[in-house]
BALO-182595 format. One record per residue (C-alpha): residue in three letters; x, y, z. Coordinates in steps of 0.02 Angstrom, whole numbers, plus 50000, padded with zeros to 5 digits. Each point is the difference from the previous one (the first is absolute). Layout:
% BALO-182595
AlaXYZ;...
% end
This chain:
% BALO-182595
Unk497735228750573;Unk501435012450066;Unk501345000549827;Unk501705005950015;Unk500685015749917;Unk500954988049877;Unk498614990249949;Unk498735014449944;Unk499935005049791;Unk501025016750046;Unk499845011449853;Unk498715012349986;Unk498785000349852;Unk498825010349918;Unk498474994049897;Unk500065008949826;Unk499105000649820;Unk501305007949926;Unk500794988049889;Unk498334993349941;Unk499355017049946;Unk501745002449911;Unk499494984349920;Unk498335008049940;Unk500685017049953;Unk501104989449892;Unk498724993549908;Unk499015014149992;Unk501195004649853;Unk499164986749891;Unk498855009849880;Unk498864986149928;Unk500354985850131;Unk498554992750101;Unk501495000650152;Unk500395017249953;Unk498025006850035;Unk499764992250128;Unk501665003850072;Unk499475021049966;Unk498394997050093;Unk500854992650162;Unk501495015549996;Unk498305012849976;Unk499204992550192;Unk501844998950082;Unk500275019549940;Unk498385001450107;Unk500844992850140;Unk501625005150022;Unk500354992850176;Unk500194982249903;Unk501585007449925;Unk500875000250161;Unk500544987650128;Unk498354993650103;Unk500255000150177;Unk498205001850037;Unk498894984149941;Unk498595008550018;Unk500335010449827;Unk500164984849910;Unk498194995450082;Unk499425018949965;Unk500484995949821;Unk499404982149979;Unk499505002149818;Unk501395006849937;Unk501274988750092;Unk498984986149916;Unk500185006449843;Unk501845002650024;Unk500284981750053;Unk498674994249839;Unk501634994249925;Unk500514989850147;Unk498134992250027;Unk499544998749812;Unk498184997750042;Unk499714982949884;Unk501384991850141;Unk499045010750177;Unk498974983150021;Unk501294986049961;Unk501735007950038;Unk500585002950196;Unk500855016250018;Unk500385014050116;Unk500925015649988;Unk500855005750155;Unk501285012450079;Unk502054995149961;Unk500174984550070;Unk498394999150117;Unk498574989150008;Unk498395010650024;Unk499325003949840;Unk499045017649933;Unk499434989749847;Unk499604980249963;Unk498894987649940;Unk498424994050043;Unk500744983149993;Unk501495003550078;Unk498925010050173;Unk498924984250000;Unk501374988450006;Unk501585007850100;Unk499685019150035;Unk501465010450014;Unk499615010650142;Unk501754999150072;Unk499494985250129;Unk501724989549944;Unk498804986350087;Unk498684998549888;Unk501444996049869;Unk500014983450055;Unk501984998149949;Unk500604990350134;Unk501385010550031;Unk500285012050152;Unk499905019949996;Unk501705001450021;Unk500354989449835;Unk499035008749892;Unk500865018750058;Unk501654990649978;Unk499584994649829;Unk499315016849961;Unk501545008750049;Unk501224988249902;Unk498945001249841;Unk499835020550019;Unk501885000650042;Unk500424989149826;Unk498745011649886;Unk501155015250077;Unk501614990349943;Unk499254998349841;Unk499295016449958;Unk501345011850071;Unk501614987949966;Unk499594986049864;Unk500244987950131;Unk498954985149974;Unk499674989750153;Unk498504990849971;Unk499104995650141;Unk498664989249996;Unk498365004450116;Unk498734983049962;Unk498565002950116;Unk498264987549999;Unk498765004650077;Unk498514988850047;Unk498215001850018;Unk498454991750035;Unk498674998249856;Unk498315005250031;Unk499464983849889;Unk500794987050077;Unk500725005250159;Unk501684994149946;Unk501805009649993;Unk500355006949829;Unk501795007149991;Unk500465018049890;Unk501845003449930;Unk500265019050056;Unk501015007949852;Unk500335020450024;Unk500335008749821;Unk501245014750051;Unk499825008449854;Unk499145015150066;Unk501085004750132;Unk501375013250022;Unk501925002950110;Unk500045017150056;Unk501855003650085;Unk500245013850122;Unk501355006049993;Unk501654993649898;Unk500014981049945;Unk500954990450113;Unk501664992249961;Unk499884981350004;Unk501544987750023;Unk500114987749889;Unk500854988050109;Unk498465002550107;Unk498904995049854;Unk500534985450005;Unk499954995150160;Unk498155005449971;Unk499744988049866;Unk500614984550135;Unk498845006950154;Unk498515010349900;Unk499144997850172;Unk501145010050083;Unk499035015650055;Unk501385006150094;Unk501264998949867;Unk498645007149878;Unk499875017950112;Unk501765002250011;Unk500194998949803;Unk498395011549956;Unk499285008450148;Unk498065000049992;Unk499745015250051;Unk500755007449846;Unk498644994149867;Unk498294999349983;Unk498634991149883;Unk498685007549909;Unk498594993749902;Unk498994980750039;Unk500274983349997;Unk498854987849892;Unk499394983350062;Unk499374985549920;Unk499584984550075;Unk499924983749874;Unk499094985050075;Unk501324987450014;Unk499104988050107;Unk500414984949917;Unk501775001549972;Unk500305005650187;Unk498624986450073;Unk501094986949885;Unk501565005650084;Unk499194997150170;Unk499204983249936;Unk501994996049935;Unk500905004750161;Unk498524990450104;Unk500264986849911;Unk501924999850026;Unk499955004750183;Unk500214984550100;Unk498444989750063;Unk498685010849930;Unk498834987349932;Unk500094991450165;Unk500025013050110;Unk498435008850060;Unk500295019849984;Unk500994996549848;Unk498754992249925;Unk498675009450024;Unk501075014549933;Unk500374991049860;Unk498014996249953;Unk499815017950030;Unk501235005549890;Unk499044987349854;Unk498405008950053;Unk500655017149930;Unk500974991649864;Unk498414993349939;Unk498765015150032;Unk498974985950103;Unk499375002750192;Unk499554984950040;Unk501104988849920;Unk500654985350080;Unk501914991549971;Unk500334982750050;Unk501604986249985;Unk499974982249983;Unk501714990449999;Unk500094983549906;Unk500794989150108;Unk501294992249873;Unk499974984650067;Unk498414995850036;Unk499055009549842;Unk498775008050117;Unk499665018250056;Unk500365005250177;Unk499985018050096;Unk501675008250024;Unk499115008250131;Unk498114996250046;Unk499835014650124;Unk500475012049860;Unk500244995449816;Unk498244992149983;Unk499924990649861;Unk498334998149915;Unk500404982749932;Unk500624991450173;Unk498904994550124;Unk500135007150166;Unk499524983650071;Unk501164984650034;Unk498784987149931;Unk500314992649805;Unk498265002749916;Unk499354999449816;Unk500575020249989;Unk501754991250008;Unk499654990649831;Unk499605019749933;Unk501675005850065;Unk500884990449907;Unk498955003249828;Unk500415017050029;Unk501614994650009;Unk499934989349848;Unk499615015249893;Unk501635006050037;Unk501034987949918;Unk499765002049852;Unk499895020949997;Unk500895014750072;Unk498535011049974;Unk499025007050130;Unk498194995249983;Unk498465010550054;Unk498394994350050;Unk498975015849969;Unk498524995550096;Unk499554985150116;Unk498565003050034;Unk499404998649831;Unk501254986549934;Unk501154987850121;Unk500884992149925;Unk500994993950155;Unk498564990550075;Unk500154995850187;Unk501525014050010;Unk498985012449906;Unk498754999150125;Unk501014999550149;Unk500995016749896;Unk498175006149986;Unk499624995750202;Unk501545012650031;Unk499385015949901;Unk500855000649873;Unk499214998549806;Unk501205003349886;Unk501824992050023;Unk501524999849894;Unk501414986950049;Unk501635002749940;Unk501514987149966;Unk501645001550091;Unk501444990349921;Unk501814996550045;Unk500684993049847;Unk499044986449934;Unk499334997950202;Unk498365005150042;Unk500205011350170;Unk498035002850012;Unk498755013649972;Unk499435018250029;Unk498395001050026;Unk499055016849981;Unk498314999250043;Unk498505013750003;Unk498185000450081;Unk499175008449840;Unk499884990549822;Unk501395006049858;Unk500945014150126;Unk501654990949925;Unk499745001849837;Unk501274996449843;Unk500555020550015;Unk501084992650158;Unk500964988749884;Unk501585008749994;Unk499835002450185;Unk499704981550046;Unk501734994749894;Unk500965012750080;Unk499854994550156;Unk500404979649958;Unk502055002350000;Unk499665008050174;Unk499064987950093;Unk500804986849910;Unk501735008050066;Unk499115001950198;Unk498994981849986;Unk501734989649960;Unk500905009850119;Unk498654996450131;Unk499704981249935;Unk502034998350051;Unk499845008350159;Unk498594989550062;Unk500564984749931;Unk501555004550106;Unk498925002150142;Unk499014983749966;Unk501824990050011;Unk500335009650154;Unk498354994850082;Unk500224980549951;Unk501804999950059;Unk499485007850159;Unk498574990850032;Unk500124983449883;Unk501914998549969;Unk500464991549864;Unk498614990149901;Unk500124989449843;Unk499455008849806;Unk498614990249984;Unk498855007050144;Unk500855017049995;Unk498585006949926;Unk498684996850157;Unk501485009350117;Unk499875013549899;Unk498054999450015;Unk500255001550206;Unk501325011349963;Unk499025014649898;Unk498714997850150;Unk501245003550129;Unk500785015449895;Unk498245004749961;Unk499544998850190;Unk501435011150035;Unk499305012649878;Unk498355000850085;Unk500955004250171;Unk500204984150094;Unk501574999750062;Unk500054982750037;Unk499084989649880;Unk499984981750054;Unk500664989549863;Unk498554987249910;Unk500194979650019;Unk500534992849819;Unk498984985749980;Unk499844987449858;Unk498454989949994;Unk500024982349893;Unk501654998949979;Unk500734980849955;Unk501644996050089;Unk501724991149949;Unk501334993850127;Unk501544993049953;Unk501564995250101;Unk501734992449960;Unk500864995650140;Unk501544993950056;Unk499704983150056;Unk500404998350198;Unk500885019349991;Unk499904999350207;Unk500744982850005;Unk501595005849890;Unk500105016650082;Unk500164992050173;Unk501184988349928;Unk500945015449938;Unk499985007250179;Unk500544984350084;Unk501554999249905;Unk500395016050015;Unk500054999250172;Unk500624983350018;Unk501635007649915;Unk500155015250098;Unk499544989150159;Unk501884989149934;Unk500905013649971;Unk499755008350164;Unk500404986250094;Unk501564995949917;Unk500405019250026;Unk499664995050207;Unk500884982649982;Unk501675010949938;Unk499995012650139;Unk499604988250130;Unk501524991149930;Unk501085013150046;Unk499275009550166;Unk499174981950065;Unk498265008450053;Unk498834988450072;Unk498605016449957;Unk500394995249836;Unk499544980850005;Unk498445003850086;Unk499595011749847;Unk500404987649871;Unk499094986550088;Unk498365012449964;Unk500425000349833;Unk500004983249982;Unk498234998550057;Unk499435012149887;Unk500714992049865;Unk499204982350034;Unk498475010550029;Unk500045006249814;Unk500934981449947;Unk498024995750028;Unk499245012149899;Unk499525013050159;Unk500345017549912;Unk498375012250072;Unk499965020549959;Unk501044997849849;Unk501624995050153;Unk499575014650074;Unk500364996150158;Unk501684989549943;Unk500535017149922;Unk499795010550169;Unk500964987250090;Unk501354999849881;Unk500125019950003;Unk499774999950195;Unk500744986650073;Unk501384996649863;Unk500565014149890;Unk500475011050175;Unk501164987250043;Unk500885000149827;Unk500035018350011;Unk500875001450185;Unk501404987849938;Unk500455008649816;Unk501385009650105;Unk500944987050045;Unk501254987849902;Unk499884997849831;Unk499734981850032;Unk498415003750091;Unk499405015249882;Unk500164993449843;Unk498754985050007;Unk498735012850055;Unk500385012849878;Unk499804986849863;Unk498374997650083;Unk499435017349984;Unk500454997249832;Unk498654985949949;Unk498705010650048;Unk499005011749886;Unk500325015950021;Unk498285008449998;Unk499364985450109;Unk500994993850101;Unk499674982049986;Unk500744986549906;Unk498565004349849;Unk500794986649837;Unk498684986449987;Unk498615012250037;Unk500655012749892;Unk499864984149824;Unk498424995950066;Unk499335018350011;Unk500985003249822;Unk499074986249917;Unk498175005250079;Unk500375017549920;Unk500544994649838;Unk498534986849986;Unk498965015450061;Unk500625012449868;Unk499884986949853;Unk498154995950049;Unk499435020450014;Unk500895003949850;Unk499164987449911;Unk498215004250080;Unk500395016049947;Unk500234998549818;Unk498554985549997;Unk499045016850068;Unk499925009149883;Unk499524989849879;Unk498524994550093;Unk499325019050045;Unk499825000249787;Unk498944986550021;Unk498815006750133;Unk500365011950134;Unk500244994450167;Unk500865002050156;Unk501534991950060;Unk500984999850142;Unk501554988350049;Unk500804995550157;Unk501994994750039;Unk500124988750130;Unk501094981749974;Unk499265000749845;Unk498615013849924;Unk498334996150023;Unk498485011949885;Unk498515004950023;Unk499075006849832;Unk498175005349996;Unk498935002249850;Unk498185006949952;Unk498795013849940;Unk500155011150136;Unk501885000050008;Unk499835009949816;Unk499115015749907;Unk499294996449827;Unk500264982249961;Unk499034985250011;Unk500494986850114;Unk499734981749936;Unk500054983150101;Unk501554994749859;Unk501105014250050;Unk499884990450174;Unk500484982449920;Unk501225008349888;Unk501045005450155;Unk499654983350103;Unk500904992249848;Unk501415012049993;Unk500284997350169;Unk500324982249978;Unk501195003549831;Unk500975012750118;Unk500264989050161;Unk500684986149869;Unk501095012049915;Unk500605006250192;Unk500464978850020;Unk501035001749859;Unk500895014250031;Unk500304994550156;Unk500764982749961;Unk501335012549883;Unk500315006750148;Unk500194989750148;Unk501824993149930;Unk500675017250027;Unk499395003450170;Unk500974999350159;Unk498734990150104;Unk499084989649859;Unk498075004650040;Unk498344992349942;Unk498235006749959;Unk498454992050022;Unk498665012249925;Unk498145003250070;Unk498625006649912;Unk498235004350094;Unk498335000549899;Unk498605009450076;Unk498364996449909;Unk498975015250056;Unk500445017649958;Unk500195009750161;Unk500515017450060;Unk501735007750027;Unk500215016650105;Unk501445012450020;Unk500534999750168;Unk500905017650072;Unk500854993150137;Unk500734988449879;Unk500245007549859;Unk499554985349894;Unk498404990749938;Unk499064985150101;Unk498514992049987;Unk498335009950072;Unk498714989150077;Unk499814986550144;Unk499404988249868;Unk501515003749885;Unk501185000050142;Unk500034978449993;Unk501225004749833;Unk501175008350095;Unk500204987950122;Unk500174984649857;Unk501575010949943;Unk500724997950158;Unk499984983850031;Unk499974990049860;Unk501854997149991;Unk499904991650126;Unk498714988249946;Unk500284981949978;Unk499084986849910;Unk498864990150096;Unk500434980750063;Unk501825003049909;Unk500925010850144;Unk500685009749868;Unk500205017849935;Unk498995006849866;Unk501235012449925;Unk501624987649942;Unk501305005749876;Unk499715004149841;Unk498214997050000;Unk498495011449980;Unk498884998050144;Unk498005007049953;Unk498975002450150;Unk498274998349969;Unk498254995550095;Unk498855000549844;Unk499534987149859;Unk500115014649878;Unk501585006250041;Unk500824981249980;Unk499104997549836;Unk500665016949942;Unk501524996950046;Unk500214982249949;Unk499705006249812;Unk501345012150028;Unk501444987250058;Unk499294986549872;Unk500535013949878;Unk501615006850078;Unk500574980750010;Unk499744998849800;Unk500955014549985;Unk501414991850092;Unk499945010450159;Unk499424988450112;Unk500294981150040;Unk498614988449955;Unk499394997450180;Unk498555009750096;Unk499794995250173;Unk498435005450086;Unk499945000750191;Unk498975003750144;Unk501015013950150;Unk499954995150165;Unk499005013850094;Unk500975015350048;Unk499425011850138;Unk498325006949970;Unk500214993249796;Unk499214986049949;Unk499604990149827;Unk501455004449907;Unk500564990149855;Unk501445001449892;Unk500584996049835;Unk501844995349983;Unk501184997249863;Unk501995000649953;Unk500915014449896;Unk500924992349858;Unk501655007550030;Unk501044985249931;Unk500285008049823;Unk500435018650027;Unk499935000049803;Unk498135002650006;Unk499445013449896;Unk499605015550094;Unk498355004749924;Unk499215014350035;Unk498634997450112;Unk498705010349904;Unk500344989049861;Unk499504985050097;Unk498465007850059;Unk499315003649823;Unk500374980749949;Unk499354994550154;Unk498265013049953;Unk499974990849832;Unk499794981450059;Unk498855006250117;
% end
């Protein structure tokens, strides 16, 4: 590579023994010193050769001279260190050596190839750094100026063992050099000093101050390497760990693993992840392609190694301590998973707990193919790296959580707590998908198998009738108004347009005098804003006599609307309030019930809010579903819509349009299946055979009792809709109690449903909410279900 003037070491130097044999002619003083003999013997072979008194430009006399230069150097090589210590001796500030180690040439010669340093920095660095750390030795030597200037080099090489990267701190001992200045010392400006001390990489600013040219060094430069492998391949492990992604990324990863291979002088060692998914207390891949774990199936389907996961995962709770398994082969102790561990290669495995807090993250796993290769020596190792991965495990548990929500919003939307944890399931298979390179991973039907249903509605007892009624009025009224409004104009300008208008109006009013009022008065409204309000508006301009009756009808109307909007606007006020007081209560009732069992709910506001709630194994992870959770909620139901009644009936005095309920509950005997529907966004039955449900919701409010002409649902009574002898004799022990408890009145009808479309043999049980003493005590419904447990 082509270097700039700027950017090459620019003083000249001169290799030279001479302040090592003053060294040894110092000693040689020493009469009865071990030093001082030997120290005579080495002056007696350099008086032989005299060249090694002088500045060596020629290498080959050092070569010519071997034995003495070797004895020279003894005390830089002391021979007990030649086979463990790495060191070279070279020219000032260069990098081929004239004298080293065995170790050191079989590890990282120094031939003056800068490449086979390893150091990962360019050629141009290391002359920079050269320069600035001669030009600071000058300040110090010829001015007193201390500058220190720091010149950390690793260099990394592969071992001939393992075939891994072992890294070398270069340190050069300066002691045997020396400044030779030609000529008269420079002046140096102070002011300039310290300008050096704020840019020491400056070169420019560094050959104005003290030319190069004007000195030379003399002598050698020592090197010696230490092995600092661990503390630089810990550093690498650290900042992997802290980079963003790198346990879920590919490259990174792999780096990372490779990085643990060198840390832990092991080849073929093998680094895997599992995540504890917090919610659901089972292990999961943060990234399949990648961070294989050795505990987590690759394949989709639940199996018995799933009951060994979650031993493993057992262990863990109780312990922080990593735990070895020395040798598989020769003792599992993980059953199933130790074989399938076995099936992958790997014989000895160490997993290691991660922790937030008191919250168990998941594991490190650290697996070999050869018995005992992690052995208790890599103790210290193994804790030092827990803070990290616990540190890059959270940090990746939030981002992919974040990226779960993301998924489920964008594919799911909302979806209620209880069921969040099977969204999450599809979720982590989309994300994982992604990971694997599909870009457009289709997301997976949610499906709940056996589940039991619950529908409940409260109503507002003939809500169409009343809002019609509303309508009618409303338009009746504006209808008046307008033609008065014609009437007084016609009174002063004598029109006979404006007779033939009101006589229209007239019709439509004895049209809607007989109940007639279709598309809401649609079509009453576009006749009053076509064929009446432009009339009003052309005659504003004229006398106030004529202006003012239509300004005051302007005035009636509401201003977002339009219309006149006052009887519509109570009854619509009272549907919401009836609405509100109904959901809030559902809502509270709620969460009492999840404690019980989990389950899902959803509600609907309509004239009235109608509920559909579904319970059962599948719907939950890790509990046991039992046939009593079911009748515990059919009777809390039945508590709730009587406590709905009640509230109600403290209600209806303060409402504008004073509305009834008549409350419907559906029991379906047979467990079916729910699905999620995309295009809906919500659940619905899955199944031709299950679809007959569906349809009974539908209709059923409209269902009357056969040979009586007359409406199931009625006021203030719970209607049960049932079509088997089970369900009646279930729920006949229910009411029998609820009437005791003073609920009820003491009256259960029982009545066959005329057919519906495409329903047939439906029954219903039917009985009247005491709502005559509001004083009843409130009690809580759980409460009645344990009593209620106990007679039974």
């Amino acid at each position: 590579m082509a270097e700039s003037k700027k950017h090459t070491f620019p003083f000249s130097s001169k290799i030279s023994l001479k302040t090592l044999i003053g060294y040894y002619e110092a000693k040689s003083t020493e009469e009865n010193s071990a030093e001082g003999i030997f120290a005579r013997e080495i002056i007696k072979r350099i008086d032989k050769v005299p060249a090694l008194r002088e500045p060596i430009e020629d290498m080959g006399i050092l070569e010519e001279h071997r034995e003495v230069v070797d004895l020279i150097l003894s005390v830089v090589f002391p021979a007990s260190l030649k086979e463990d210590e790495m060191l070279a001796v070279t020219s000032p500030y260069g990098f081929k050596s004239f004298a080293s180690t065995k170790k050191l040439d079989n590890t990282i010669p120094f031939d003056g190839n800068y490449d086979n340093l390893n150091t990962g920095m360019s050629v141009e660095e290391i002359e920079i750094n050269k320069t600035v750390h001669a030009y600071s030795n000058i300040l110090l030597q010829c001015y007193g100026i201390d500058i220190p200037v720091e010149f950390p080099v690793i260099a990394c090489s592969k071992s001939d063992q393992t075939g891994l990267d072992r890294y070398y701190k270069i340190f050069v001992n300066p002691k045997f050099l020396e400044l030779e200045v030609k000529g008269e010392l420079p002046k140096i400006d102070h002011d300039k000093i310290e300008e050096l001390k704020q840019n020491i990489f400056d070169l420019d600013l560094w050959q104005e101050l003290l030319p190069p040219e004007r000195f030379e060094f003399h002598g050698f430069s020592i090197f010696h390497l230490f092995d600092v492998t661990d503390q630089e391949v810990l550093s690498k492990v650290k900042y992997n760990l802290l980079e963003k992604d790198t346990i879920v990324s590919t490259e990174k990863f792999k780096i990372l693993e490779n990085n643990l291979r060198i840390l832990f002088k092991l080849p073929d060692l093998r680094v895997g992840i599992a995540s504890i998914h917090k919610n659901q207390n089972d292990f999961f891949n943060l990234n399949r392609n990648i961070c294989h774990s050795f505990i987590v199936e690759k394949t989709e389907e639940k199996s018995s190694t799933r009951c060994e996961m979650m031993g493993v995962y057992d262990i863990f709770k109780d312990t922080r301590q990593p735990i070895q398994f020395p040798d598989l082969q020769k003792k599992n102790e993980l059953g199933i998973l130790g074989d399938k561990i076995l099936e992958e290669g790997i014989r000895n495995l160490v997993l290691i707990p991660l922790y937030d807090g008191d919250e168990f993250l998941g594991l490190i796993e650290l697996g070999c193919p050869n018995a005992c290769e992690i052995n208790p020596s890599h103790k210290i190792k193994i804790q030092s790296l827990q803070p990290l991965f616990e540190i890059a495990l959270r940090r990746s548990a939030e981002e992919t959580a974040n990226q779960i929500q993301a998924i489920i919003k964008e594919q799911y939307t909302a979806i209620h707590p209880s069921v969040e944890w099977r969204f999450e399931d599809a979720a982590i298979h989309m994300l994982e998908q992604k990971q694997l390179g599909i870009s457009r991973p289709e997301p997976e039907d949610i499906v709940f198998k056996n589940v039991h249903p619950l529908f409940g509605a409260s109503d507002i007892r003939s809500s169409s009738v009343l809002r019609n009624e509303a309508i009618r009025k409303d338009l009746e009224k504006q209808l008046t108004i307008a033609s008065e409004v014609l009437s007084s104009i016609n009174n002063i300008l004598n029109l006979p347009i404006l007779d033939e208008t009101k006589f229209r109006i007239g019709k439509i009013q004895s049209d809607l005098t007989k109940g007639d009022v279709s598309d809401d008065g649609e079509g009453i409204i576009n006749f009053l804003k076509n064929d009446i309000e432009p009339i009003f508006n052309s005659f504003l301009k004229e006398r106030k006599a004529i202006s003012e009756p239509i300004e005051n009808y302007f005035k009636k109307l509401d201003k977002s609307l339009g219309i006149i909007y006052e009887e519509r606007r109570a009854f619509e006020n009272s549907v919401m309030i009836v609405n509100e007081r109904i959901s809030t209560f559902l809502d509270a009732e709620e969460e009492i019930t999840q404690k019980m069992f989990p389950h899902y709910y959803e509600k609907y506001n309509t004239d009235g809010v109608e509920y559909n709630i579904y319970i059962g194994k599948s719907l939950v992870q890790n509990l046991e579903f039992d046939e009593m959770y079911l009748e515990n909620l059919r009777l809390w139901q039945l508590i709730a819509t009587c406590k709905i009644a009640r509230l109600m009936a403290g209600t209806r005095p303060n409402l504008d349009v004073p509305l009834e309920l008549a409350h419907l509950i559906l029991v379906q005997s047979s467990s079916l299946s729910i699905k999620f529907r995309m295009d809906e966004k919500q659940f619905d039955v899955d199944g031709a055979y299950n679809v007959r449900y569906e349809i009974v919701k539908k209709r059923i409010d409209k269902a009357e009792i056969k040979g009586a002409n007359e409406r199931l649902t009625q006021p203030d009574m719970i209607a049960i809709v049932y079509s088997q002898d089970k369900d009646k004799n279930e729920y006949m022990r229910y009411l029998n109690y609820m009437i005791d408890k003073g609920y009820l009145e003491d009256k259960i009808e029982d009545h066959e449903l005329n057919q519906l479309q495409g329903v047939y043999g439906l029954r219903a049980l039917r009985v009247s909410i005491r709502i005559d003493n509001l004083d009843l005590p409130d009690v809580e419904s759980h409460k009645l279900l344990d009593e209620l447990l106990v007679k039974a």
